[in-house]
Each structure stands twice: as C-alpha cells, then as structure tokens.
FIKE-588236 format. One line per 3 residues: for each residue x, y, z of N, C-alpha, C. Coordinates in nm, 4 decimals. Layout:
! FIKE-588236
X Y Z X Y Z X Y Z | ...
This chain:
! FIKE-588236
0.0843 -0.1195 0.0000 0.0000 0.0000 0.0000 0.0870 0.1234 0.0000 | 0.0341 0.1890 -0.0565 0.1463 0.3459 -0.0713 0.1103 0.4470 0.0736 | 0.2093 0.5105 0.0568 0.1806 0.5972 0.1833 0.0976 0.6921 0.2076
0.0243 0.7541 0.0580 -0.0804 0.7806 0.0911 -0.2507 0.7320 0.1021 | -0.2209 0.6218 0.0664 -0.3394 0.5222 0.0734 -0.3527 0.5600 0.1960 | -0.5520 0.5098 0.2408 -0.5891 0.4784 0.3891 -0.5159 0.3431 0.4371
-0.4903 0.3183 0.5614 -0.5024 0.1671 0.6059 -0.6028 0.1124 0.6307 | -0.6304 -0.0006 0.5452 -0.7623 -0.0737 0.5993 -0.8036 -0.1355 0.6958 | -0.7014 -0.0119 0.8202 -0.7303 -0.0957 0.9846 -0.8550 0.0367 1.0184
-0.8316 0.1480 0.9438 -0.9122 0.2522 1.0026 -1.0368 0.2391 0.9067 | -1.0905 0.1100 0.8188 -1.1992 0.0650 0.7890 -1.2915 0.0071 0.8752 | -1.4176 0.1064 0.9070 -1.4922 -0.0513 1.0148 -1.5239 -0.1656 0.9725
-1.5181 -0.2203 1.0714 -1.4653 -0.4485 1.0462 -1.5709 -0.4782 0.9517 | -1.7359 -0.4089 1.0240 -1.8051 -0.4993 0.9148 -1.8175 -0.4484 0.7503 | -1.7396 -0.3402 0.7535 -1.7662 -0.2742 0.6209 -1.6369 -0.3320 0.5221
-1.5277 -0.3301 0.5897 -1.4268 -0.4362 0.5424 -1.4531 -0.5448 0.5136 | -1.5365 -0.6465 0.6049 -1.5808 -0.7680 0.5455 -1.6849 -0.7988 0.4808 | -1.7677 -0.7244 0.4391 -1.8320 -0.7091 0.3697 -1.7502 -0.6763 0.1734
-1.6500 -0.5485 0.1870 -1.5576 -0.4890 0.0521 -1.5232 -0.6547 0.0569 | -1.4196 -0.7274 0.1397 -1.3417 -0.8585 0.1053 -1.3756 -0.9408 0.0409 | -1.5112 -0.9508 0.1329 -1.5718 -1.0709 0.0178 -1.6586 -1.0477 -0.0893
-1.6919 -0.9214 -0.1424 -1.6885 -0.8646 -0.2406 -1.5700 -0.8348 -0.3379 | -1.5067 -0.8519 -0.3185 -1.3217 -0.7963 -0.4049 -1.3130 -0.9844 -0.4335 | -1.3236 -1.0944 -0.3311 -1.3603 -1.2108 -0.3697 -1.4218 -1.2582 -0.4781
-1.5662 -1.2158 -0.4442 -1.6352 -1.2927 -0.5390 -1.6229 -1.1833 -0.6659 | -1.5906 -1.0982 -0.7096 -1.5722 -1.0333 -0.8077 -1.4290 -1.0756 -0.9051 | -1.3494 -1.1308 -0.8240 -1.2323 -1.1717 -0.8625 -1.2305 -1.3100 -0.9215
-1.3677 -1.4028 -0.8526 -1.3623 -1.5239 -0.9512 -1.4422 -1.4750 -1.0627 | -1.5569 -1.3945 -1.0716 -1.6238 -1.3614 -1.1575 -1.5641 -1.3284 -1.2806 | -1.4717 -1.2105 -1.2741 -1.3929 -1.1121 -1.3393 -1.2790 -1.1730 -1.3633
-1.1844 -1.2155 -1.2880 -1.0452 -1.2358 -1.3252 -0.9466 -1.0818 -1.2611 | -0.8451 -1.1479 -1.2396 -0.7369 -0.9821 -1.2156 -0.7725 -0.8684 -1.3422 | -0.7696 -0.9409 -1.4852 -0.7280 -0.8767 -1.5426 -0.8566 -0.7583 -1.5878
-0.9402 -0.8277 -1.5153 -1.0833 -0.7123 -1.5675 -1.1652 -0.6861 -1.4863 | -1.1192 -0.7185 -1.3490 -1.1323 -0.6319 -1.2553 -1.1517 -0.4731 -1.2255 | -1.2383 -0.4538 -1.1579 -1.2774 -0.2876 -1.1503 -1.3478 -0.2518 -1.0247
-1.3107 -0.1698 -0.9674 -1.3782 -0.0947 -0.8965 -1.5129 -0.0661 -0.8296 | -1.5860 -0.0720 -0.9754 -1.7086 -0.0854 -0.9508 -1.7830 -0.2022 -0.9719 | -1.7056 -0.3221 -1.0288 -1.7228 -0.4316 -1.0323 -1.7724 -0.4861 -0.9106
-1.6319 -0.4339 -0.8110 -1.6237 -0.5221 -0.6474 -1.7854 -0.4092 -0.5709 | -1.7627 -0.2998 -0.6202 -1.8419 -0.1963 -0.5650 -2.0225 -0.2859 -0.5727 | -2.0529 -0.3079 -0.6959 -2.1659 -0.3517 -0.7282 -2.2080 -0.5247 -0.6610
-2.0748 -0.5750 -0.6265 -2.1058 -0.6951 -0.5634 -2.1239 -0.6668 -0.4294 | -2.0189 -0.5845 -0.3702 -2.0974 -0.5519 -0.2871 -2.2235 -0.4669 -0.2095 | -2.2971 -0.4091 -0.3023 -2.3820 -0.3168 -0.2427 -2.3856 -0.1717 -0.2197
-2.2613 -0.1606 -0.2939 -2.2182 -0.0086 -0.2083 -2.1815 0.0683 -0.3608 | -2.1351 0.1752 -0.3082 -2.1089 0.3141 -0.4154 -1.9124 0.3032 -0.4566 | -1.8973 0.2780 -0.5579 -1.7639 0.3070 -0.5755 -1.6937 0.4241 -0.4987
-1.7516 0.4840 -0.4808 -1.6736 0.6372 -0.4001 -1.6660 0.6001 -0.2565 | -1.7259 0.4930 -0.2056 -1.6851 0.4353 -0.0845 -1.5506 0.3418 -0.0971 | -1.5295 0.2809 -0.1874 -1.4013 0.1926 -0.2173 -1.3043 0.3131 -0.2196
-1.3244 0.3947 -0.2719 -1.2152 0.4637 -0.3038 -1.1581 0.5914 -0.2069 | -1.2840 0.5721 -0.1157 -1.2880 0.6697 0.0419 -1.2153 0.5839 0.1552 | -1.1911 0.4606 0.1575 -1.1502 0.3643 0.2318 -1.0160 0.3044 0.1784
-1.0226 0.2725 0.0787 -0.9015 0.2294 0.0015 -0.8113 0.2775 -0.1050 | -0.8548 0.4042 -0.1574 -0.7833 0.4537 -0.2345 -0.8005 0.4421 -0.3969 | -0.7143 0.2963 -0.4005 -0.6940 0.2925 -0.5236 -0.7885 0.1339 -0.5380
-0.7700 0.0670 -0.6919 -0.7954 -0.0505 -0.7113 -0.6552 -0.1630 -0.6357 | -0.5556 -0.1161 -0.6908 -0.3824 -0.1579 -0.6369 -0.4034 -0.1427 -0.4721 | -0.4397 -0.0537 -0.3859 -0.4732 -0.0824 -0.2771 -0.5924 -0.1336 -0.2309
-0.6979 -0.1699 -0.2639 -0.8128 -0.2290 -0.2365 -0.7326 -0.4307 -0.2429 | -0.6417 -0.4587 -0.3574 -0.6320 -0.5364 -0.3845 -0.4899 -0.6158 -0.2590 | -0.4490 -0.5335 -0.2241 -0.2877 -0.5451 -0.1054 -0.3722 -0.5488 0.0051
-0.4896 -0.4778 0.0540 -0.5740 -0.5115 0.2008 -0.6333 -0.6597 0.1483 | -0.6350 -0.6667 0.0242 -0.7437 -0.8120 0.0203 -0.6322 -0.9148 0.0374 | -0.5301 -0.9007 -0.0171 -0.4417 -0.9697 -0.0007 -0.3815 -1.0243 0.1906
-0.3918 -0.8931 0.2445 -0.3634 -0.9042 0.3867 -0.4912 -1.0002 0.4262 | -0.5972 -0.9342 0.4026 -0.7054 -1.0267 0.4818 -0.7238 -1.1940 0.4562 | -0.6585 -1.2466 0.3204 -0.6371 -1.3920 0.2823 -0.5283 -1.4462 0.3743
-0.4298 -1.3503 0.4216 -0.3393 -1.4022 0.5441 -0.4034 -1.4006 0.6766 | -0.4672 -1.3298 0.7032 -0.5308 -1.2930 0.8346 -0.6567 -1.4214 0.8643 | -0.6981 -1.4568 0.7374 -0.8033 -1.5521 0.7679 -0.7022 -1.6823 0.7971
-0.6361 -1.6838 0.7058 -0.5400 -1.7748 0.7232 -0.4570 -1.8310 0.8808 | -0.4471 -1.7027 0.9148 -0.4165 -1.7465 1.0421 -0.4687 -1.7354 1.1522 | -0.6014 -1.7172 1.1134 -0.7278 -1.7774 1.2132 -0.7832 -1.8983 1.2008
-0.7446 -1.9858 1.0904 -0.8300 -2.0992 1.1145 -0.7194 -2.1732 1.1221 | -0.5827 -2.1558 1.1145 -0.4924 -2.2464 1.1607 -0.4915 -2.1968 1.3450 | -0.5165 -2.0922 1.3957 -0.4765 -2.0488 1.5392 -0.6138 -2.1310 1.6160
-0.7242 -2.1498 1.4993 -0.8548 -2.2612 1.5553 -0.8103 -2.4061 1.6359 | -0.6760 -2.4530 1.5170 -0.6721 -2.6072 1.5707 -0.5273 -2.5771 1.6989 | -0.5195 -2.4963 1.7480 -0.4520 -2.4557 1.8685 -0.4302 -2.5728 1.9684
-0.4191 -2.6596 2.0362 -0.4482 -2.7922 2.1341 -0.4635 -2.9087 2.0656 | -0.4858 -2.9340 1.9454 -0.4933 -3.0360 1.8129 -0.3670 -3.0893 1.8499 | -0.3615 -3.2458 1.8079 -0.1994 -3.3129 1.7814 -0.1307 -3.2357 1.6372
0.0104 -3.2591 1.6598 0.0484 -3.1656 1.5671 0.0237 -3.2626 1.4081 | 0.0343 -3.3830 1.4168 -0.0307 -3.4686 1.2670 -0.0968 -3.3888 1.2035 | -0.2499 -3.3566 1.3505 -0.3765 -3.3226 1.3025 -0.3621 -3.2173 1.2059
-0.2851 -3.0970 1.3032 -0.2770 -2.9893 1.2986 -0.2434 -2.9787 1.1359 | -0.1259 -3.0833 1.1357 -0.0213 -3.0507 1.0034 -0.1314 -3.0875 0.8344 | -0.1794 -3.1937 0.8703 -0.2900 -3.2180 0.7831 -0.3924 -3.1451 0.7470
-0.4353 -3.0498 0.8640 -0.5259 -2.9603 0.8279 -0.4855 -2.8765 0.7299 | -0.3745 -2.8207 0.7517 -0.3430 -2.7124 0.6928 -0.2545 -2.7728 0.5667 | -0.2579 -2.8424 0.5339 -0.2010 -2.8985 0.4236 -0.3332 -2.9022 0.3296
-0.4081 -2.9984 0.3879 -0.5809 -2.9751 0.2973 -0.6585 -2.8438 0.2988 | -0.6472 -2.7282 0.3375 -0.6262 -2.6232 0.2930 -0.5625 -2.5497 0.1618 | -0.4597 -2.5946 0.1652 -0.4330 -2.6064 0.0394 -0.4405 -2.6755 -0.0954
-0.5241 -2.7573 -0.1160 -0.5955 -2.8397 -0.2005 -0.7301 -2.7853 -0.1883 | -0.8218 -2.8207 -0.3586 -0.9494 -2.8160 -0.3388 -1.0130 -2.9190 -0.2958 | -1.1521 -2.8563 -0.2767 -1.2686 -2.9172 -0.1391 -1.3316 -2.9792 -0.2695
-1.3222 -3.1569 -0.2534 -1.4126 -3.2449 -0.3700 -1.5202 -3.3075 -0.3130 | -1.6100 -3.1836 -0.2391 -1.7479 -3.2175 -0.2452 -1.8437 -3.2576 -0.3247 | -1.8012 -3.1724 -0.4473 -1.8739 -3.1853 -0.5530 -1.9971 -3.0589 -0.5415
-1.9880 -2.9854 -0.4445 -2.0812 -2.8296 -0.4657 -2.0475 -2.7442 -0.5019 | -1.9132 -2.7476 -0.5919 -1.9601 -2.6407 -0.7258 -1.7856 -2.5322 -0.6702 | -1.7738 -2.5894 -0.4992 -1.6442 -2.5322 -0.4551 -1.4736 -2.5564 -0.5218
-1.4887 -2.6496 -0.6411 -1.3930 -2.7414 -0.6855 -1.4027 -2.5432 -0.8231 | -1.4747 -2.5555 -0.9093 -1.5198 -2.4315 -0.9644 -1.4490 -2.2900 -0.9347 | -1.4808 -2.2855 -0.7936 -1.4805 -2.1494 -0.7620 -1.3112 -2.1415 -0.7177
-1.2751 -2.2531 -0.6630 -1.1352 -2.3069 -0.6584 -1.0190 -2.2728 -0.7686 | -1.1009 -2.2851 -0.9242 -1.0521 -2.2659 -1.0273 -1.0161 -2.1383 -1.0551 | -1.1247 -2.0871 -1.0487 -1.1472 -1.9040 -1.1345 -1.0400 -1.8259 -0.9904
-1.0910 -1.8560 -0.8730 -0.9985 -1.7603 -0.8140 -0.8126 -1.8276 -0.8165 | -0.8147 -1.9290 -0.8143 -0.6917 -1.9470 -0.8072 -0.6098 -1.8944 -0.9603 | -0.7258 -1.8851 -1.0483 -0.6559 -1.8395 -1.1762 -0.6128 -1.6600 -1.1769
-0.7232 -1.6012 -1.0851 -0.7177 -1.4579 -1.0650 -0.5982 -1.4512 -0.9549 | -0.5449 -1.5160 -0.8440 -0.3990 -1.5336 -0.7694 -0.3141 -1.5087 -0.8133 | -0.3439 -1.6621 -0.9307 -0.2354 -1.6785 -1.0551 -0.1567 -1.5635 -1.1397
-0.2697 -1.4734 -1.2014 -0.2501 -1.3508 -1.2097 -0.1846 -1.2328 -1.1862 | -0.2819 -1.2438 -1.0299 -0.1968 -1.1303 -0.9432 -0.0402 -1.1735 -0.9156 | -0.0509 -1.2819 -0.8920 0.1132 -1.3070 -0.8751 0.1798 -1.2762 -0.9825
0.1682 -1.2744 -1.0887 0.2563 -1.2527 -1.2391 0.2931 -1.0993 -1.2728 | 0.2252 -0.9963 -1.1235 0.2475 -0.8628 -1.1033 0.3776 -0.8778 -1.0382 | 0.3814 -0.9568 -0.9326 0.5022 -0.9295 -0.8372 0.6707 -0.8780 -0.9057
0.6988 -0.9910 -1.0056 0.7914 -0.8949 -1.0207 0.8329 -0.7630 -1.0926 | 0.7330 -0.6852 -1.1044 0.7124 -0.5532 -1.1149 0.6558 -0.4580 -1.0377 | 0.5995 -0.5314 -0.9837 0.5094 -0.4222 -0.8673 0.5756 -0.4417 -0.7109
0.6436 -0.3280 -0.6342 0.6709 -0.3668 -0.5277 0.6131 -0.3998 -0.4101 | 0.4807 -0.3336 -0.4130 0.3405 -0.3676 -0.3483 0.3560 -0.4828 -0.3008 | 0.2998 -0.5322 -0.4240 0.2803 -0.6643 -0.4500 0.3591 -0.7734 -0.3842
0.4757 -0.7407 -0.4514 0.5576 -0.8832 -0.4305 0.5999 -0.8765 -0.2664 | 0.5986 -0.7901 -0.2145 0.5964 -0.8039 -0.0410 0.5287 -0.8249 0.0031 | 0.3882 -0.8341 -0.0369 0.2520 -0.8454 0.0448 0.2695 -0.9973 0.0192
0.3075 -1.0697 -0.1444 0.2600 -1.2108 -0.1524 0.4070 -1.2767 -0.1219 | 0.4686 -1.1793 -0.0991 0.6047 -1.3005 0.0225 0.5771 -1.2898 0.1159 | 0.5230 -1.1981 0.1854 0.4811 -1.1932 0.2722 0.3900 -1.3010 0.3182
0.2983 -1.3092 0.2815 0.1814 -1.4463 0.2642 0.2251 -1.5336 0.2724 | 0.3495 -1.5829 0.1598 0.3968 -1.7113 0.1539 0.4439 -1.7316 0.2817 | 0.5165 -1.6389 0.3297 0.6279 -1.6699 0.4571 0.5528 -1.7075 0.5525
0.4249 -1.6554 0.6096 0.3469 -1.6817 0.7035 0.3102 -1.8145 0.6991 | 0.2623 -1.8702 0.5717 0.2656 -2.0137 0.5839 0.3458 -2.1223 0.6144 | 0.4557 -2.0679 0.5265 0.5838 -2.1288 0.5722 0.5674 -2.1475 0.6884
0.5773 -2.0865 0.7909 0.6217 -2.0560 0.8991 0.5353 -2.1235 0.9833 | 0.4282 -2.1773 0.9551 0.3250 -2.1893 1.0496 0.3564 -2.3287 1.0119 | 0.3703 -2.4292 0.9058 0.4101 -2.5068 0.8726 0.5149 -2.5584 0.9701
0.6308 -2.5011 0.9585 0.7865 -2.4861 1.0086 0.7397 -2.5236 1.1708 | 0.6551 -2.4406 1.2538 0.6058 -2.4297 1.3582 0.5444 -2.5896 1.4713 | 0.4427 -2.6183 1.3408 0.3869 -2.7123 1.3894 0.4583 -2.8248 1.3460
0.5687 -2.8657 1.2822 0.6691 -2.9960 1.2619 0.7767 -2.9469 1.3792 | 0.8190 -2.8490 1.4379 0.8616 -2.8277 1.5289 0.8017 -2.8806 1.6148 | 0.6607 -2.8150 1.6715 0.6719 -2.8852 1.7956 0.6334 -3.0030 1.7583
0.5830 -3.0780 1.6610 0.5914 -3.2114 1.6467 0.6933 -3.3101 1.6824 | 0.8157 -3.2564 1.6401 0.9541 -3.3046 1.6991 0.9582 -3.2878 1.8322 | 0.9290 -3.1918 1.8540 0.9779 -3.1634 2.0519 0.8757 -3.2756 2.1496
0.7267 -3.3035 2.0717 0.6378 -3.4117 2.1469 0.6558 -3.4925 2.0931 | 0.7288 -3.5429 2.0168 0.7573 -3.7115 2.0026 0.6589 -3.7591 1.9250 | 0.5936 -3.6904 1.8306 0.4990 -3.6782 1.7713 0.5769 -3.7577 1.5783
0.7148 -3.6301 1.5728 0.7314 -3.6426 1.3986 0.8830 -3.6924 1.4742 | 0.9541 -3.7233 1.3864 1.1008 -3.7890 1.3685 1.1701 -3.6703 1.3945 | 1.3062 -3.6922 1.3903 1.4057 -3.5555 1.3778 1.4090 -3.5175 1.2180
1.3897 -3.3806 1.1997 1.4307 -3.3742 1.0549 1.4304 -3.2263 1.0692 | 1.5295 -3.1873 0.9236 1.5001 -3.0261 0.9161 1.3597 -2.9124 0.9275 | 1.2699 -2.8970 0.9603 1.1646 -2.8241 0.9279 1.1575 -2.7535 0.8737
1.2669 -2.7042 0.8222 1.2516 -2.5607 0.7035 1.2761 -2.6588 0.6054 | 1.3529 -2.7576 0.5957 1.3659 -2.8042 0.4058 1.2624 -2.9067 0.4276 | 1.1787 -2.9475 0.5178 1.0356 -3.0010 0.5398 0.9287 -2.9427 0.4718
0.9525 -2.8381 0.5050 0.8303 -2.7274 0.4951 0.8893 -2.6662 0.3630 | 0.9566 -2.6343 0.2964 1.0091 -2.6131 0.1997 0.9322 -2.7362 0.0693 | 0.9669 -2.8575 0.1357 0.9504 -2.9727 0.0269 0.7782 -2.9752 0.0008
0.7063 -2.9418 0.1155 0.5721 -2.9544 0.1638 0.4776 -2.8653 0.0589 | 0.5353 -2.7012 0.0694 0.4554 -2.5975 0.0116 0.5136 -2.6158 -0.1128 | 0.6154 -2.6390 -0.1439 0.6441 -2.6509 -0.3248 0.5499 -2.7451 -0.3995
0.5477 -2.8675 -0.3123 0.4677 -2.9868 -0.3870 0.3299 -2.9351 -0.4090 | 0.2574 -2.8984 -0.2889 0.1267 -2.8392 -0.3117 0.1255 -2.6959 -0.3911 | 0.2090 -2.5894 -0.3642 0.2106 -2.4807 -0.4929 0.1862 -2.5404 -0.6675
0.3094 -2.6209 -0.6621 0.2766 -2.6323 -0.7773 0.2038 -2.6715 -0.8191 | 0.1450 -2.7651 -0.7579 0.0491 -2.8730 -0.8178 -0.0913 -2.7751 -0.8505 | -0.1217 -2.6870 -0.7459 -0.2248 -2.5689 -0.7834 -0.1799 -2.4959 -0.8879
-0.0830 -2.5006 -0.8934 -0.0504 -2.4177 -1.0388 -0.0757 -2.4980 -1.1252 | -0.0379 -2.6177 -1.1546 -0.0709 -2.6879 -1.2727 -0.2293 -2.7333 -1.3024 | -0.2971 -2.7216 -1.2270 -0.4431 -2.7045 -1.2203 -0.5205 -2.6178 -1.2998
-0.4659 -2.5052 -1.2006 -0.4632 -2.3854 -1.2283 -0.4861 -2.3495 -1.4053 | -0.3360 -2.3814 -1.4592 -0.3446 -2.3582 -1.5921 -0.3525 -2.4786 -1.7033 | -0.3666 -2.5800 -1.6859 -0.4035 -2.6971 -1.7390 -0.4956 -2.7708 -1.7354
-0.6158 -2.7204 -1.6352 -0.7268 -2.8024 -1.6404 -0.8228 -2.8289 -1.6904 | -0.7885 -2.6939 -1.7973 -0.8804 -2.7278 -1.9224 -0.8419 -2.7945 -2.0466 | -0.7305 -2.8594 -2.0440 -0.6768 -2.9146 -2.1239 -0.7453 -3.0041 -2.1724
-0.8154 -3.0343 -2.3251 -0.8499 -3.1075 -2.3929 -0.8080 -3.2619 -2.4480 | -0.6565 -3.2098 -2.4784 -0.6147 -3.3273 -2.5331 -0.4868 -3.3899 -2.4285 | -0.5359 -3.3605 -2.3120 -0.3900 -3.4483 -2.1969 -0.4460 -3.5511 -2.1921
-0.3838 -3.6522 -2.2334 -0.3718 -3.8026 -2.1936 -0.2985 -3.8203 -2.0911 | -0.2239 -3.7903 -2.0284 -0.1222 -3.8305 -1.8922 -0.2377 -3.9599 -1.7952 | -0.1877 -3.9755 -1.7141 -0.2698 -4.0935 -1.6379 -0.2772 -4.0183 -1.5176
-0.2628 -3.9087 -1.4875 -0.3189 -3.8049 -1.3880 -0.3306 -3.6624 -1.4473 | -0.5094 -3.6455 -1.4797 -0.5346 -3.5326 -1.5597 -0.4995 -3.4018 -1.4814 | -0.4378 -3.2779 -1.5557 -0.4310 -3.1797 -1.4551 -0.4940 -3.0884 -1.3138
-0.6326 -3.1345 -1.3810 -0.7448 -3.0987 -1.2286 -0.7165 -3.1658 -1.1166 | -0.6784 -3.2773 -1.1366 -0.6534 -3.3882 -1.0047 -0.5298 -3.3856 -0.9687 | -0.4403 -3.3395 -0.9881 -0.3379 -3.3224 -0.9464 -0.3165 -3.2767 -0.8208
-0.3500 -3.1387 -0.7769 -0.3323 -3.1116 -0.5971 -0.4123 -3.1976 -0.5082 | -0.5049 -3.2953 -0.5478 -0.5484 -3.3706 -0.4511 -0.4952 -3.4956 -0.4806 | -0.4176 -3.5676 -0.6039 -0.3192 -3.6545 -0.6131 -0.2172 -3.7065 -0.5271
-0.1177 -3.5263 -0.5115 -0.0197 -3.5183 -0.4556 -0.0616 -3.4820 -0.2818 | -0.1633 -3.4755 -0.2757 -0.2026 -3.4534 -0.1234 -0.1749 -3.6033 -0.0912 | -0.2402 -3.6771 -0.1606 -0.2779 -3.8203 -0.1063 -0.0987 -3.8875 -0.1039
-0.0633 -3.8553 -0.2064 0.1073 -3.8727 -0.2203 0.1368 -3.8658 -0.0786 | 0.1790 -3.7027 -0.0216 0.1999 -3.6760 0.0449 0.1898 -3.7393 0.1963 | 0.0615 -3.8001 0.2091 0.0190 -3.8358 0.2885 0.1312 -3.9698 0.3131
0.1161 -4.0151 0.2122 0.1073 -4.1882 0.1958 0.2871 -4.1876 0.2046 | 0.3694 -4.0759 0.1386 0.5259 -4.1333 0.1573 0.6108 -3.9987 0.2319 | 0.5546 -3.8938 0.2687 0.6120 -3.7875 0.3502 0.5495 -3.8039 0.4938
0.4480 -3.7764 0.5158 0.4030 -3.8026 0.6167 0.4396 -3.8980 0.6952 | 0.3921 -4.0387 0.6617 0.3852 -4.1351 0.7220 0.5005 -4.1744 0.7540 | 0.6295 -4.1031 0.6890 0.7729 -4.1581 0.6970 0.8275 -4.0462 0.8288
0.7726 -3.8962 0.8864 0.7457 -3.8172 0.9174 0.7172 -3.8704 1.0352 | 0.6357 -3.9364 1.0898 0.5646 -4.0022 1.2189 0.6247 -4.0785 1.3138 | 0.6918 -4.0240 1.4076 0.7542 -4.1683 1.4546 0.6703 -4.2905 1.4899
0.7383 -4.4531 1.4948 0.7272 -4.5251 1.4829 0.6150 -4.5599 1.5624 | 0.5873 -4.5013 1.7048 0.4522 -4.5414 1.8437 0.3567 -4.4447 1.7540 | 0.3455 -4.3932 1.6769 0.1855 -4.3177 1.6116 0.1692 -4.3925 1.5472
C-alpha cells in the first residue's frame, strides 16, 4: 500500500468484510485482469466512491485483500490450537488443495486461483505486490515450520530439518495448484493423472510417503 493510501485498519470491520468478500467474489467472476472498482463496488452493495474513500486505489483495495487472505489464514490455523500436531499438520495442508465435495467449490477453486495466478505474475514488477505475496507465503511457511517443530519436541514427527520439510511440503502443493490452475482445461492431456486432479493426487502422495515416513514409529 502506498503511503498515501488509507489503512484498511481505520476501515470498520463490518464494512471491510463485507468490501473482502466482495473484491472475492468479483475476482472469480472477473479475473485480475478485468477487474474494476465498480465491479467489487456492485457486488458488494455499495457506491464506488466508498471503495475509493476507504481504500484509495484498485492496487490498494487489492494489497488489504491480499492481507485479509493471510489474516483468515491465520485464524483458522490459530482454531486447531491444542490439536496433535499430525492433526494440525494435515489440516493445513488440505487447505491447500481443493474441497471435492462436488458443490460447485472445486469451480470457484478454479477461477480464483486463476485470478492469484494472475496477481502473482504482477510481483515482479510491482513492489506492493511482491511483499505483500512473500509476505503471505512466509506466514505459511512458517506456520508449517512451527507445527513440525513442535511435532519433533512431542515425540509426535522424527528428527528432521523443518525448514527443508516445509520447503519440500509448500512446493509440492504450490505447484500442483498451479498446474491445475493452468491446465485443467486441457483437452487433449492423456497423462494418467489429468491436470485438475493433481493437488489432490499429490495430497494423497503426500500423505502416503512424507508423512507417514514423518511419524515416529509409536503413532
């Protein structure tokens, strides 16, 4: 956010969460690239001259939305708080994969992760940007890093590095959303794992030869 932008701490909460998940659902709708103002304005209910009384710009409307995808983030990991750290670690691993309910969330999974996709392809030009979404990344990292820690300290995971753990962990699942991401409409892939299925492939991977190797031997 620039320095003369507002901060979207001196936004009231419910009017912020209300813009968020409006700047959301406008973003699977729309895409980054045709995204607008009054786009997010009209999803949510309100007058563009309020977006722009609170947030400034579109570039700053989009760096608070960005903060608030971390902030949720580390409320529903700070939820499983007292959880075994397995639990813990699994949760937040399936977090990062889509939800194959089959209600339409596998979809919405798509379009926004393609509008992410996007925004990320700003970072290395925009300085905004690319600090807010290292920023992001790092927090995960970290929370990752955190809970294989104390996994080790309760006798829970084996001895092992936790940063090239957690390193090996978020790459496998990044990418694999990326390849989703931009291959899942692929027509003519024959591979024997089509690109849509892929982040829940490598989840199950994961499970089955990181994890379980991860566990000491009494779990």
């Amino acid at each position: 956010m620039s320095a003369e932008s507002p901060s979207d701490q001196s936004v009231p909460d419910e009017v912020h969460e209300t813009l968020m998940e409006a700047t959301y659902r406008a973003l699977c709708a729309e895409g980054y690239a045709n995204l607008t103002m009054q786009r997010i304005a009209d999803e949510a209910g309100k007058s563009k001259s309020l977006l722009h009384y609170h947030y400034g710009t579109k570039h700053d409307l989009l760096l608070a939305f960005l903060r608030h995808l971390m902030e949720r983030f580390d409320a529903k990991v700070d939820a499983t708080e007292g959880d075994a750290p397995d639990e813990r670690l699994r949760y937040l691993l399936d977090k990062m994969v889509p939800n194959d309910g089959g209600d339409g969330d596998d979809d919405e999974y798509d379009t926004f992760g393609l509008a992410l996709m996007e925004l990320r392809t700003q970072a290395p030009y925009d300085e905004a940007y690319r600090e807010q979404i290292a920023k992001n990344e790092r927090v995960i990292r970290e929370r990752i890093s955190a809970i294989i820690r104390d996994g080790i300290e309760r006798g829970v995971f084996r001895e092992v590095d936790p940063d090239r753990m957690t390193a090996l962990l978020f790459a496998a699942l990044d990418g694999a959303r990326l390849q989703r991401v931009v291959l899942s409409e692929a027509t003519d892939d024959e591979s024997a794992i089509h690109p849509r299925d892929v982040p829940t492939e490598v989840r199950t991977a994961i499970d089955k030869f990181v994890l379980s190797d991860l566990l000491t031997e009494d779990r």
